[in-house]
DOLUMNU-693600 format. One record per atom (N, C-alpha, C, O): residue in three letters; x, y, z. Coordinates in pm, whole numbers, padded with zeros to 5 digits, always signed. Layout:
AlaXYZ...
This chain:
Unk+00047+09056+05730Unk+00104+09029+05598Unk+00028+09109+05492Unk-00091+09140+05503Unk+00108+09138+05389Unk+00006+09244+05354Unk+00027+09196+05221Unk+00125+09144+05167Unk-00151+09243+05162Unk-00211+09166+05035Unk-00165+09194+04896Unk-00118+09306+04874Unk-00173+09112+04804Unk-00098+09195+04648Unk-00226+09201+04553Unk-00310+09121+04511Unk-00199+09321+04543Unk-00343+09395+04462Unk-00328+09388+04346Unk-00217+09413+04300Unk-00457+09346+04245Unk-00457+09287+04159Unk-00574+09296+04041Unk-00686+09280+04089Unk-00573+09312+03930Unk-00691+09350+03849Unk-00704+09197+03768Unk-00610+09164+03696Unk-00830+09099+03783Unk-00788+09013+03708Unk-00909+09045+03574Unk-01004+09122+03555Unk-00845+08948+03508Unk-00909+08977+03343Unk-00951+08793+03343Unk-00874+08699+03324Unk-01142+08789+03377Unk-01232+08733+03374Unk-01291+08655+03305Unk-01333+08544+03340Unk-01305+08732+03141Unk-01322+08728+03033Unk-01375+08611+03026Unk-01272+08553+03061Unk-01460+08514+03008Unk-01466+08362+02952Unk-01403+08283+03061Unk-01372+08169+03026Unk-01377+08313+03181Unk-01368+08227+03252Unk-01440+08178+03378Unk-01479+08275+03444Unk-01465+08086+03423Unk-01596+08065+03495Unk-01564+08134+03649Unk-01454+08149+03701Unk-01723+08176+03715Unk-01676+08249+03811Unk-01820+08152+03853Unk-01910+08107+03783Unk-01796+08147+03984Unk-01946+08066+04051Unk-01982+08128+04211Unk-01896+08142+04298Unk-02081+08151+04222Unk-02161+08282+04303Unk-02260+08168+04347Unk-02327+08104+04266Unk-02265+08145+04514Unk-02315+08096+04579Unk-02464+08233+04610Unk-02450+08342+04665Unk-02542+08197+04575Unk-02613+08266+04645Unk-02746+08344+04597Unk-02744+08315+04477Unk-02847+08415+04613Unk-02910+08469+04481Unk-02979+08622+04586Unk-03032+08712+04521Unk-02973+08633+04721Unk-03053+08768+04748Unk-02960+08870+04713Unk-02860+08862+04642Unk-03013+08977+04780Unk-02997+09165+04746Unk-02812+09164+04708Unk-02766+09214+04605Unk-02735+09101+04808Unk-02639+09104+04796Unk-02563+09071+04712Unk-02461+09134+04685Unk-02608+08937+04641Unk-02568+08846+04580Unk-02604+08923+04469Unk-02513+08949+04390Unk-02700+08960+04449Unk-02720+09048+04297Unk-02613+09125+04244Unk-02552+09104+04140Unk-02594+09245+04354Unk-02472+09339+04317Unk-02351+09286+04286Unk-02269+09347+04217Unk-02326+09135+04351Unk-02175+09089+04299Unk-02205+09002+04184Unk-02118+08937+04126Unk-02354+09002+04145Unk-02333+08906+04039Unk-02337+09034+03862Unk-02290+09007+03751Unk-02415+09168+03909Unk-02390+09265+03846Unk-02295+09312+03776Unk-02300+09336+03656Unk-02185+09329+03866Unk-02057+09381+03863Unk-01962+09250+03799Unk-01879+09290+03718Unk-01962+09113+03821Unk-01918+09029+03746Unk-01960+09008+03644Unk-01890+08972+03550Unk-02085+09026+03638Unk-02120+09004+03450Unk-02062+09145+03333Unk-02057+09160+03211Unk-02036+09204+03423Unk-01964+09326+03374Unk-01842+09292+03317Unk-01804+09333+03208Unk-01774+09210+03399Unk-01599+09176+03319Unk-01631+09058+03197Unk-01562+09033+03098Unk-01748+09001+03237Unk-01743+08862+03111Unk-01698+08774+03150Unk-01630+08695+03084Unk-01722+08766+03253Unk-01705+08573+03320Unk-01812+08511+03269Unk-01917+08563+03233Unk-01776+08371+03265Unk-01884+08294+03243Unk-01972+08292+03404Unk-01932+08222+03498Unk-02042+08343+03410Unk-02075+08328+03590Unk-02199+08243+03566Unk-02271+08255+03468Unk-02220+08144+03682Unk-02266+08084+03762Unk-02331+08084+03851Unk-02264+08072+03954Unk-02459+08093+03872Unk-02495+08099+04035Unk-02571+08006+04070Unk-02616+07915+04001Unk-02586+08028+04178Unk-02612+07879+04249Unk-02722+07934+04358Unk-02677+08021+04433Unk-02866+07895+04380Unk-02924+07897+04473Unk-03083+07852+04458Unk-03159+07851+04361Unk-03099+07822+04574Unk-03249+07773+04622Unk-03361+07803+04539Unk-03431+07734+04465Unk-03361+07992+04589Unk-03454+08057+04570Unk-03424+08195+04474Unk-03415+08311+04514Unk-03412+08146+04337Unk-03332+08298+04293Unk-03432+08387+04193Unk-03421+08436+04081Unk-03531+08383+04288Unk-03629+08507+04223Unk-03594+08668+04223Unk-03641+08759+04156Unk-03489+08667+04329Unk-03406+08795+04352Unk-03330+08810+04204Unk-03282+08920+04177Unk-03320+08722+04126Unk-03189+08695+04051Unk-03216+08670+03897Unk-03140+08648+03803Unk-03406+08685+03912Unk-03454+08705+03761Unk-03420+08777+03681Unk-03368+08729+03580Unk-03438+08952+03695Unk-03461+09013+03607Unk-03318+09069+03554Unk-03322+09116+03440Unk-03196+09071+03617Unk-03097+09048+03604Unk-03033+08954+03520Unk-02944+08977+03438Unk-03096+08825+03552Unk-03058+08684+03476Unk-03083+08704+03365Unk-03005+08682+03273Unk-03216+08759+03352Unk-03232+08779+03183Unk-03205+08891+03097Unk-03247+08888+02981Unk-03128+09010+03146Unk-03034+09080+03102Unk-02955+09061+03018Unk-02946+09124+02912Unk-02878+08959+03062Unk-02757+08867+03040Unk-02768+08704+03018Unk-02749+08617+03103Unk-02800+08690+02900Unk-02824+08555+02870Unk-02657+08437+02911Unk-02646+08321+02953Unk-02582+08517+02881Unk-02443+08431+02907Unk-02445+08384+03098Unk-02412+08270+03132Unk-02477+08465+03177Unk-02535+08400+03320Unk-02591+08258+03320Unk-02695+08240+03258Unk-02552+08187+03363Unk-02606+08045+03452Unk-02651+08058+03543Unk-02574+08085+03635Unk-02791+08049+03574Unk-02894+08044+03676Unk-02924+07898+03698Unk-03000+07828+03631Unk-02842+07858+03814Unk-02869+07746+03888Unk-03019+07723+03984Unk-02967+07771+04085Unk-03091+07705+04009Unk-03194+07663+04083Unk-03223+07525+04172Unk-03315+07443+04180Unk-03073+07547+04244Unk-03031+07421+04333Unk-03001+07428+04454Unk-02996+07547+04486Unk-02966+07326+04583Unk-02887+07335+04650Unk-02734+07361+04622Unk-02687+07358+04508Unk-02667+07383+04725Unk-02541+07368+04710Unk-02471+07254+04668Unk-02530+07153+04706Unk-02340+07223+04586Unk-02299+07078+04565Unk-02124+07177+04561Unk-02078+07281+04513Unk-02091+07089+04624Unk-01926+07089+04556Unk-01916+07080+04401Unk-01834+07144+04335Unk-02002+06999+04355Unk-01966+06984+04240Unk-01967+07105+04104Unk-01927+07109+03988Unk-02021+07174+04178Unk-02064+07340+04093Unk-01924+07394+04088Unk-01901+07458+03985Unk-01813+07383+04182Unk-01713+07426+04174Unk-01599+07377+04084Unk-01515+07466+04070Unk-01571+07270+04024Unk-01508+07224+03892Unk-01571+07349+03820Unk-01675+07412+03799Unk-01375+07337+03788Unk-01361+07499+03676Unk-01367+07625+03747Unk-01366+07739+03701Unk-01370+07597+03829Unk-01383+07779+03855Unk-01298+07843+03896Unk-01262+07793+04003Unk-01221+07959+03863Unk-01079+08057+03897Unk-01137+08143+04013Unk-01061+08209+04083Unk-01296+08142+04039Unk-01304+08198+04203Unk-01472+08215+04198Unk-01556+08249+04115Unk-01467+08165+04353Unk-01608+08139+04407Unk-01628+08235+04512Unk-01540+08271+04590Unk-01766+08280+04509Unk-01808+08431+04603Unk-01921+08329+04686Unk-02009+08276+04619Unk-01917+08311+04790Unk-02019+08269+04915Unk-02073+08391+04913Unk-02006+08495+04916Unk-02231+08382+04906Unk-02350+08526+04921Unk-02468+08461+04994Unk-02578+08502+04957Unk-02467+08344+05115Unk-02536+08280+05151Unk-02603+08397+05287Unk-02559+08507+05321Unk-02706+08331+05333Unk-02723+08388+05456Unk-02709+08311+05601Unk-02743+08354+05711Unk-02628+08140+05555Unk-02573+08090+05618Unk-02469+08047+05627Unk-02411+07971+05550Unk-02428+08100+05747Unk-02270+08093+05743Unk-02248+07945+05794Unk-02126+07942+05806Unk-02277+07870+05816Unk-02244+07753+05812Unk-02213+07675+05669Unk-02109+07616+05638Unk-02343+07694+05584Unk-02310+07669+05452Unk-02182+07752+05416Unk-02080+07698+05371Unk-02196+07917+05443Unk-02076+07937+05374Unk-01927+07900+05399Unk-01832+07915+05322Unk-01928+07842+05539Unk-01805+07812+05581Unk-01764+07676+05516Unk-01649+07631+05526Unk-01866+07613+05449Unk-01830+07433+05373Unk-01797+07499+05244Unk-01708+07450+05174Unk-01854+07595+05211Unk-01815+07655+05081Unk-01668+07670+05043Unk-01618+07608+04949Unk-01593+07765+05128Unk-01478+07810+05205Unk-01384+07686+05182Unk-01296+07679+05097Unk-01426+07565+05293Unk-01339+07469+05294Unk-01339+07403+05169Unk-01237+07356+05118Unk-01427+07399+05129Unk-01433+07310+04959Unk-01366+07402+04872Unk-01307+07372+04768Unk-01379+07519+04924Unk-01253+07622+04804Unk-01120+07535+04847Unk-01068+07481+04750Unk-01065+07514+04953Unk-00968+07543+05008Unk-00890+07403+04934Unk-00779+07407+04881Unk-00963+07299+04943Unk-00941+07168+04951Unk-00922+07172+04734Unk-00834+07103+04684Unk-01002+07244+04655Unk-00974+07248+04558Unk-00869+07386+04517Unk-00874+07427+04401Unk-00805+07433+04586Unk-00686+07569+04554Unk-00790+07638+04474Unk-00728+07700+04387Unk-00902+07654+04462Unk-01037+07792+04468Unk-01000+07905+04518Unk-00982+07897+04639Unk-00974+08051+04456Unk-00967+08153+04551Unk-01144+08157+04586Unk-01216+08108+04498Unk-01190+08196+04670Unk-01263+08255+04744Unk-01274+08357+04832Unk-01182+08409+04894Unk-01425+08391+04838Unk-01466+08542+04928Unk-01586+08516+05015Unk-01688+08552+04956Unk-01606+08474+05112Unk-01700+08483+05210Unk-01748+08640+05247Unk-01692+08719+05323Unk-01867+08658+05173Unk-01951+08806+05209Unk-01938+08799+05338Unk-01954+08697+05405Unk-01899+08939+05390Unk-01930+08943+05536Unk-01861+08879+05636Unk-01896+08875+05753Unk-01719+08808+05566Unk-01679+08721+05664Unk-01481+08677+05613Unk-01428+08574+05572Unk-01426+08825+05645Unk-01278+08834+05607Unk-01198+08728+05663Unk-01080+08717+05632Unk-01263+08636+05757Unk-01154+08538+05802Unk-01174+08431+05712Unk-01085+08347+05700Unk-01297+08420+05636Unk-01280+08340+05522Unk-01294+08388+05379Unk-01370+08351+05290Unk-01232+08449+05382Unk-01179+08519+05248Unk-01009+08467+05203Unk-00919+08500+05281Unk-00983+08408+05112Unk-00863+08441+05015Unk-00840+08589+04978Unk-00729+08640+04994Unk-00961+08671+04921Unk-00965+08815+04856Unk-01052+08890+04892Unk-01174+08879+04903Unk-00966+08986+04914Unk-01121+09081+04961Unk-01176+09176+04791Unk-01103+09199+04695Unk-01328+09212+04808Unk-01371+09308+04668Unk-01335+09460+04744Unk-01364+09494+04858Unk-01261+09539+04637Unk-01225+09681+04637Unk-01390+09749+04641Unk-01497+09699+04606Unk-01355+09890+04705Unk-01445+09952+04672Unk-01419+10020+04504Unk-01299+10045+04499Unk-01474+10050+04395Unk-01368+10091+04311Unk-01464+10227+04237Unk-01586+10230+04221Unk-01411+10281+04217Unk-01401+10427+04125Unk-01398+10382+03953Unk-01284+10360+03910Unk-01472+10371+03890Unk-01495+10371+03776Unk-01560+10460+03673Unk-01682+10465+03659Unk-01455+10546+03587Unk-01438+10629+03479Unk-01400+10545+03355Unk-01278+10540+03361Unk-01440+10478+03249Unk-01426+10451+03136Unk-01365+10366+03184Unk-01398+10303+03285Unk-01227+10347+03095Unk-01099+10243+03130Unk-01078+10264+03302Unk-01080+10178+03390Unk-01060+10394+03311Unk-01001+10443+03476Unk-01052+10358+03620Unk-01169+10381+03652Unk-01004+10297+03677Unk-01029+10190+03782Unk-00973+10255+03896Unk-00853+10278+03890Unk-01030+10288+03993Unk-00979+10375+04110Unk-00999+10238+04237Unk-01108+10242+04295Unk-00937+10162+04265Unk-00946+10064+04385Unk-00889+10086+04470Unk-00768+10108+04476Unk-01020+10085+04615Unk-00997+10133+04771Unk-00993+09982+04856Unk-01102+09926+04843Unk-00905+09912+04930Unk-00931+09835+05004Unk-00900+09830+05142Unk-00815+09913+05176Unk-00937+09766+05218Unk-00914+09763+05405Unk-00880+09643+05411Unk-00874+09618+05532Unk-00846+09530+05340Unk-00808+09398+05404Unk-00927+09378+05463Unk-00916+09350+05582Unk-01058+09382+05416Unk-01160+09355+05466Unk-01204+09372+05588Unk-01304+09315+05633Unk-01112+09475+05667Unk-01124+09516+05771Unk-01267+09616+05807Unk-01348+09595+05897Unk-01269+09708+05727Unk-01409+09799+05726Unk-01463+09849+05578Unk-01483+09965+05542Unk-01481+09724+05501Unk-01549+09772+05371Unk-01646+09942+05383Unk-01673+10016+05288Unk-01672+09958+05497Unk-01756+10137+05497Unk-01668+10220+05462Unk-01682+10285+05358Unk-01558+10233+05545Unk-01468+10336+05526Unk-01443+10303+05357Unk-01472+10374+05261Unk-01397+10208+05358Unk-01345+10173+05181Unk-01472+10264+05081Unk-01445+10292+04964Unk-01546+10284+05115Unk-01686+10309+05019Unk-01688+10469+05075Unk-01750+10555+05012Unk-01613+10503+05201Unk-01618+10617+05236Unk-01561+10741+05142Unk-01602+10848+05097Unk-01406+10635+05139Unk-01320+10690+05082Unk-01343+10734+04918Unk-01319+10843+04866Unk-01404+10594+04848Unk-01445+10603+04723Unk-01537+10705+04690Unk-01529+10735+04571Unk-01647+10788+04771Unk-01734+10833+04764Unk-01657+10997+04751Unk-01707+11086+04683Unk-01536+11014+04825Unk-01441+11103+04813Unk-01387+11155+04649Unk-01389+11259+04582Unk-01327+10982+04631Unk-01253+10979+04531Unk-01354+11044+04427Unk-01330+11154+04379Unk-01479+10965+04392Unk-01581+10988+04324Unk-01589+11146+04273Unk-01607+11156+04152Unk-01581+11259+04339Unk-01569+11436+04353Unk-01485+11447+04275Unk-01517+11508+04173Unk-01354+11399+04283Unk-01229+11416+04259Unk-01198+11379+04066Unk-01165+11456+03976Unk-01220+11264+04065Unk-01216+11165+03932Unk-01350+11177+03840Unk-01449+11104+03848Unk-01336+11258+03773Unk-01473+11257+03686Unk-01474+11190+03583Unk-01378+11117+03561Unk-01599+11197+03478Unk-01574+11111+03352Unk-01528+11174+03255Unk-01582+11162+03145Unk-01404+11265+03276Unk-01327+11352+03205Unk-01252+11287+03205Unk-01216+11246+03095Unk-01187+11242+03319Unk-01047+11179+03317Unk-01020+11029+03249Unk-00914+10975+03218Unk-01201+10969+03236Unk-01188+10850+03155Unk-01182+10889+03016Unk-01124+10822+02930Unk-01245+11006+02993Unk-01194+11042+02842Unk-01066+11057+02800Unk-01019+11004+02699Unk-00979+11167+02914Unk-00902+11185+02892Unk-00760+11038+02891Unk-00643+11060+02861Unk-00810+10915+02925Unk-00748+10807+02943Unk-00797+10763+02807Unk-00712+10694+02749Unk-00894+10780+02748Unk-00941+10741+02654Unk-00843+10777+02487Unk-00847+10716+02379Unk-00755+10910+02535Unk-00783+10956+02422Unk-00575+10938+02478Unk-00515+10916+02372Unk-00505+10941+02560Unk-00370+10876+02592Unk-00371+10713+02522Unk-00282+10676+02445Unk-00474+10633+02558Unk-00449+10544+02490Unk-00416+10536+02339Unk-00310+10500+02288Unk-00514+10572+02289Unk-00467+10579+02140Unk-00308+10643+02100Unk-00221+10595+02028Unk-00311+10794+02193Unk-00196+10847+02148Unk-00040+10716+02192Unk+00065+10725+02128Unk-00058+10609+02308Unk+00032+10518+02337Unk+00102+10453+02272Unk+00220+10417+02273Unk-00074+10429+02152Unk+00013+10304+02055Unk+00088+10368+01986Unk+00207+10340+01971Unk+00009+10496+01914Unk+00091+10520+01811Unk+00295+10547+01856Unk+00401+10508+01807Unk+00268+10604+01932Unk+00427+10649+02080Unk+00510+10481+02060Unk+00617+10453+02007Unk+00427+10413+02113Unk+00517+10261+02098Unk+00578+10218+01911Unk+00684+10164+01882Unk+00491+10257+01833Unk+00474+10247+01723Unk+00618+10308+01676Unk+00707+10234+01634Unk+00636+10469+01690Unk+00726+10539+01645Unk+00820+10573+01711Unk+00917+10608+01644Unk+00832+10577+01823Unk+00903+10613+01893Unk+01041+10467+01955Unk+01047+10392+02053Unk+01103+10483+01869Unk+01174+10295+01944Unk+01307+10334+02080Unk+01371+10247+02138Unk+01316+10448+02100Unk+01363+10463+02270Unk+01279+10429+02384Unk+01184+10505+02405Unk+01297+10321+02469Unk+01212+10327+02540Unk+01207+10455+02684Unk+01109+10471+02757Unk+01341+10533+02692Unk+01349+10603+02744Unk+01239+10733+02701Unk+01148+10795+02756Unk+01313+10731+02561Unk+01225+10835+02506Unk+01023+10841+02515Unk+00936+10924+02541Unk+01031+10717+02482Unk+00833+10714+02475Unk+00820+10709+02690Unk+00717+10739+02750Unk+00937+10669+02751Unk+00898+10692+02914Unk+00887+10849+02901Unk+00778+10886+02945Unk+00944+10927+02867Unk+00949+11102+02917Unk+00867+11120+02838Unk+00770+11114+02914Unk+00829+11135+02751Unk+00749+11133+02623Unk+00571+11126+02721Unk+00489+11215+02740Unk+00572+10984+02760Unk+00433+10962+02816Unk+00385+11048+02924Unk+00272+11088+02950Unk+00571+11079+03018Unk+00536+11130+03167Unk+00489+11266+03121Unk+00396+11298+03196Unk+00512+11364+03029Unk+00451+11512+02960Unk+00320+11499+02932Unk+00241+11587+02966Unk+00276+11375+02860Unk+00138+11370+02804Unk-00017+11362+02923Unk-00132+11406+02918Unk+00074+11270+03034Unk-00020+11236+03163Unk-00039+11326+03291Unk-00123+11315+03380Unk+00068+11425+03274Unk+00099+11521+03379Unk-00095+11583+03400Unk-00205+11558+03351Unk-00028+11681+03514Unk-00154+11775+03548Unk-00186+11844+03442Unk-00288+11823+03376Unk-00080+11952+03413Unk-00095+12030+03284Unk-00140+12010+03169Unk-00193+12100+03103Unk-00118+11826+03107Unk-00153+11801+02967Unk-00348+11815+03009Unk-00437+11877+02950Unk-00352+11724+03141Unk-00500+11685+03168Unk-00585+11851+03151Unk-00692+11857+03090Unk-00520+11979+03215Unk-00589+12069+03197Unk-00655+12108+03064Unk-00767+12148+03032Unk-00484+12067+02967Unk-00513+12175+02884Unk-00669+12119+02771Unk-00739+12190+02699Unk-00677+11965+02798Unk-00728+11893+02755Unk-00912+11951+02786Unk-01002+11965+02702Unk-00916+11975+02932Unk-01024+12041+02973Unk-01091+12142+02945Unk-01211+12164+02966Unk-00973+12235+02872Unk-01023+12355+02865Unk-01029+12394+02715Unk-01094+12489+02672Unk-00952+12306+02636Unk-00946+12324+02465Unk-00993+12181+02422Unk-01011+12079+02488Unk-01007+12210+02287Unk-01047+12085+02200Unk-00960+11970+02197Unk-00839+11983+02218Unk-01039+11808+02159Unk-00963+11748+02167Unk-00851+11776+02072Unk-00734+11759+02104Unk-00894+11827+01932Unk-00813+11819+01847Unk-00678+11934+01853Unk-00574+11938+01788Unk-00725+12008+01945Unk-00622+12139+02004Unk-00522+12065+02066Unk-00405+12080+02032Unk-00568+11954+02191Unk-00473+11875+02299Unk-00390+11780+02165Unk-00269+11775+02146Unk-00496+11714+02089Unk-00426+11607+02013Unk-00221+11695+01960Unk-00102+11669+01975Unk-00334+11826+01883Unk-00196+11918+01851Unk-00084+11908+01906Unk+00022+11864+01860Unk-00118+11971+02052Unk-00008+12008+02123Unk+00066+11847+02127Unk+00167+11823+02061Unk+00007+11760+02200Unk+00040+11628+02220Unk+00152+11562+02123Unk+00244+11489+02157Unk+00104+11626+01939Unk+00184+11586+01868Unk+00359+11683+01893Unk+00470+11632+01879Unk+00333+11805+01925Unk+00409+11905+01926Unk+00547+11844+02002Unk+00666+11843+01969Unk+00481+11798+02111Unk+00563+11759+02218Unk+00689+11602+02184Unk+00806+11573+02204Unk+00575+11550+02129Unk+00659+11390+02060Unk+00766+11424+01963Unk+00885+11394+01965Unk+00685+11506+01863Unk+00802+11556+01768Unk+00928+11646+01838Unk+01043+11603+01834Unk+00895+11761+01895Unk+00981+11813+01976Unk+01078+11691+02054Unk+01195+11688+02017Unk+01047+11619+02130Unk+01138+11596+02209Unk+01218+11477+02123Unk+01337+11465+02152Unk+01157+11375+02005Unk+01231+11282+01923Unk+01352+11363+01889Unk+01463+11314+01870Unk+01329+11469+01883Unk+01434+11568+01798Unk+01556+11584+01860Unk+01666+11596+01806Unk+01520+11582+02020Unk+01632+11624+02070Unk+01719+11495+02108Unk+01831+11509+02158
């Protein structure tokens, strides 16, 4: 059966992270990145200091496990190094409709984590169905060559031109052909090789041109 891929928006909402070693760090890294309220939960989380205090909005638990850590939460990450614990984890997701992710352990996963490609806005996500997270990181490491932090600029600088397009433009056909010129290969070159304010030009050239017709 195959999975529906998905970007969620975190923001202020609670996320709770079983766990506090090497592993557990990097997913608690990368979540404090979107702005969850995150949570973690563990024994021994000296792994989980200097990080913790990075980010004052983090909850540093210094507990056992409880079910009860899980009220409120839109998704819980097991980062234990026992899979027994993590498998009560799992079922206590299950029993509260919790998505969950068992590190290391796709048969108890709801979701698997993408490998992902990140340029500015630009989100490049590789997944295996948790089948071989390596290859996934293989692939990304590919992608990585490919996707530079040009192209987050260059996403950077389409956005703005969007709104204004939604703004003036009231065909929605028109701002569709309109956008597909601006995103092509060609706009991205010309963007590379001249000023922004040269691309901005042309960019305008093109909107006006084609409203016209």
């Amino acid at each position: 059966m195959s999975k529906y891929p998905v970007f969620l928006d975190l923001a202020g909402r609670r996320v709770v992270l079983i766990g506090a070693g090497p592993v557990a760090v990097r997913k608690a890294k990368v979540l404090m990145e979107t702005g969850a309220r995150l949570v973690v939960v563990a024994e021994d989380v000296n792994e989980m200091m200097a990080l913790h205090r990075s980010n004052s909005k983090a909850e540093l638990l210094r507990s056992r496990y409880s079910k009860n850590y899980l009220a409120g939460a839109v998704l819980v990450i097991a980062a234990t190094n026992d899979h027994k614990l993590n498998e009560r984890i799992y079922k206590d997701c299950q029993k509260l409709e919790i998505l969950c992710n068992v590190v290391d352990a796709p048969e108890l996963c709801d979701f698997y984590v993408p490998a992902v490609v990140k340029r500015g806005s630009l989100q490049i996500a590789v997944g295996t169905d948790g089948n071989c997270p390596a290859y996934a990181g293989h692939i990304r490491k590919k992608l990585e060559t490919i996707f530079t932090e040009e192209h987050g600029r260059f996403l950077a600088k389409l956005e703005t031109l969007r709104s204004r397009i939604i703004r003036d433009v009231p065909d929605p056909n028109d701002r569709k052909a309109i956008l597909g010129h601006l995103v092509d290969d060609e706009s991205f070159e010309y963007f590379l090789q001249n000023s922004d304010e040269a691309w901005k030009a042309r960019a305008e050239k093109i909107i006006k041109e084609y409203v016209k017709t």
